[in-house]
N, C-alpha and C positions, 0 to 999 in steps of 0.2 A: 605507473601505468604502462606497463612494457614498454619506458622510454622515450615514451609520449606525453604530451602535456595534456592533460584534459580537454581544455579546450577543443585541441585539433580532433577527439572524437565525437566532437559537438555535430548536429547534422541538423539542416531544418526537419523537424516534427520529433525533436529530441525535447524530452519530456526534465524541467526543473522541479526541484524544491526551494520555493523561496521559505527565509521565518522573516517577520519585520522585527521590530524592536521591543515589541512584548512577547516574542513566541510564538505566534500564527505562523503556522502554514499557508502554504496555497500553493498552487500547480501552475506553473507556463510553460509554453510550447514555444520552442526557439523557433526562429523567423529565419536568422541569419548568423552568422561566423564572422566576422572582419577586422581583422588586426588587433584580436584582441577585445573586441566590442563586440559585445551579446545582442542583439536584438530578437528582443519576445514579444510573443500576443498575451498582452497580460490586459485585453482591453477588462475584464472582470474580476483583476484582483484590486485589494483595498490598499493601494501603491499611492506615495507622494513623490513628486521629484526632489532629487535632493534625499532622499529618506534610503539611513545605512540598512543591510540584508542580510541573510547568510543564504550563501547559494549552495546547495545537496544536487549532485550528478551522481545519480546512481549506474553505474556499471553493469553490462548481464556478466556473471560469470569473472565477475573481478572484485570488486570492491563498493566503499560509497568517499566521496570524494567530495571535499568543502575549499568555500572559499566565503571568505568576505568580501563583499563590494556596493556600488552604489547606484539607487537608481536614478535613470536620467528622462525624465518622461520630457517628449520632444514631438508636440503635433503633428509637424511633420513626417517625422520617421518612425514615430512611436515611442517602444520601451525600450530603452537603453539598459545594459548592465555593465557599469566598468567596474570591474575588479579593484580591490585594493590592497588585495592581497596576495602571496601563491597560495595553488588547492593543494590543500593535505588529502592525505589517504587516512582514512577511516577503516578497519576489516571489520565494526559490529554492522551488523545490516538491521536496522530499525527502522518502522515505517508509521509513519502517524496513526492511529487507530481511532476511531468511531464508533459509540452504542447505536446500536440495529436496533429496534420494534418494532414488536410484531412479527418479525421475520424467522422462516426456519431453516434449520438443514438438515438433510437427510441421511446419513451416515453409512456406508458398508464396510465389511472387513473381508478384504478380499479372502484373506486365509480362510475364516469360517465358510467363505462360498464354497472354494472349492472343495471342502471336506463335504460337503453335504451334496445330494443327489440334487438337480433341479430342480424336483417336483420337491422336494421338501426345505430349502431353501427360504428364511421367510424377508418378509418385506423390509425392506430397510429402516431403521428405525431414525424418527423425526426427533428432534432437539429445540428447543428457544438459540438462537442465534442471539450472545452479548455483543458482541463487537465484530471489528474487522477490519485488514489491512489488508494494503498492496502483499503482505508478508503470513497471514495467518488471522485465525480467527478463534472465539471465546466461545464453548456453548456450554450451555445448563444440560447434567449428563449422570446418568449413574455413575459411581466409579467401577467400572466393569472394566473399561478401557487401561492398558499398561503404558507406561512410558516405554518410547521410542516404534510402539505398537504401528502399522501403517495404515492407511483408511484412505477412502475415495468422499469429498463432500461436494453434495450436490442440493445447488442452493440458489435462489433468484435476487439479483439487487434489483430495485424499482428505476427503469430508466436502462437497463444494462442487459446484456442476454444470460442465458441460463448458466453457470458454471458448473462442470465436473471436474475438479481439482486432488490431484494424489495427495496427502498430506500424512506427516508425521506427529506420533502425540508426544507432546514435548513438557505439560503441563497435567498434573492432576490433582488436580482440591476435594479433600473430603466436605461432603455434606456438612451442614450448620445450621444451628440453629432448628432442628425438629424436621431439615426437608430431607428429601428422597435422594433428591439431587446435587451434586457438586458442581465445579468448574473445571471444563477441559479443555486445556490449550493444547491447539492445534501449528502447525508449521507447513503450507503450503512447500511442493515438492516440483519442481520443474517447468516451474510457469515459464511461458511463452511470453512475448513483447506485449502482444495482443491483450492477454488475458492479465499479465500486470497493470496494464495501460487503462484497461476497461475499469480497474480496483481501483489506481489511482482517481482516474475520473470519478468515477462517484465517491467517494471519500471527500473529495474535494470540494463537488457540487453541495454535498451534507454540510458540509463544514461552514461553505458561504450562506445555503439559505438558513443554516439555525445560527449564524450569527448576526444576521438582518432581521430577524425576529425575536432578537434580545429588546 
């Protein structure tokens, strides 16, 4: 990390991936930096002290970055995280993903706008939104759409504000089974901190209430 440890680009309101010991995710916000000692606001994750982690620091514009370590839940001070490990560098950027219902996205293609005069222009076409991550999203779609083609998707999560995100098509599944439509993977394009931040966040929240309602 340009020579740096991880760690030291840690800042409070820097954003973790924890997994516990089965694979779960879930999201903390660092508190604090000190000598090596993590301190997070994990008051809502499903944390024991004592209970080993893999900790995910994702990077803008670098990489994703792991470590092992341990957590130390302490009343007083909170959520401890001591490392047990060093962080590796990771270059795949994968981001946990989520099925959406109910929900849609509205899709443009810039190129087709500007070929066509204003007035004839038509309305953006709506999709079934499958999934979706910090990193990209799933929808139900003709296959009209090409790889590497570019698009704008614009779409609401429940709890979150409105997104218009540039994205790249990176995925495209033909039709099956008698439908119309296939699956088209999509690859969000220069998210900002904010607009990552806001993806994580709900992902996250989805994640804890449908598994308090197992």
């Amino acid at each position: 990390m340009s020579g740096e440890a991880p760690e030291k680009r840690l800042r409070p309101g820097s954003r973790l991936i924890l997994q516990d010991s089965r694979g779960v995710p879930f999201e903390v916000v660092v508190e604090r930096v000190d000598e090596g000692t993590i301190l997070v606001d994990a008051s809502d994750a499903p944390v024991a002290s004592g209970e080993p982690v893999v900790v995910e620091h994702r990077v803008s514009g670098d990489a994703r970055y792991r470590a092992r370590a341990q957590l130390d839940v302490d009343p007083a001070q909170g959520v401890r995280l001591l490392p047990i490990e060093r962080w590796e560098r990771d270059n795949q950027r994968s981001y946990v993903r989520v099925r959406t219902y109910g929900l849609e996205v509205s899709v443009t293609r810039p190129l087709e706008e500007l070929e066509r005069e204003p007035r004839r222009r038509p309305k953006p076409a709506r999709y079934p939104m499958l999934d979706v991550s910090a990193g990209g999203a799933a929808i139900r779609a003709e296959p009209r759409f090409e790889l590497g083609e570019e698009v704008v998707c614009n779409f609401e999560l429940p709890g979150e504000c409105c997104f218009a995100l540039p994205a790249r098509v990176v995925r495209v599944d033909a039709p099956r089974g008698g439908r119309q439509r296939g699956t088209v993977g999509v690859e969000f394009l220069g998210l900002d901190e904010n607009h990552r931040a806001a993806l994580l966040r709900w992902v996250f929240r989805e994640q804890t209430k449908r598994r308090r309602a197992r």
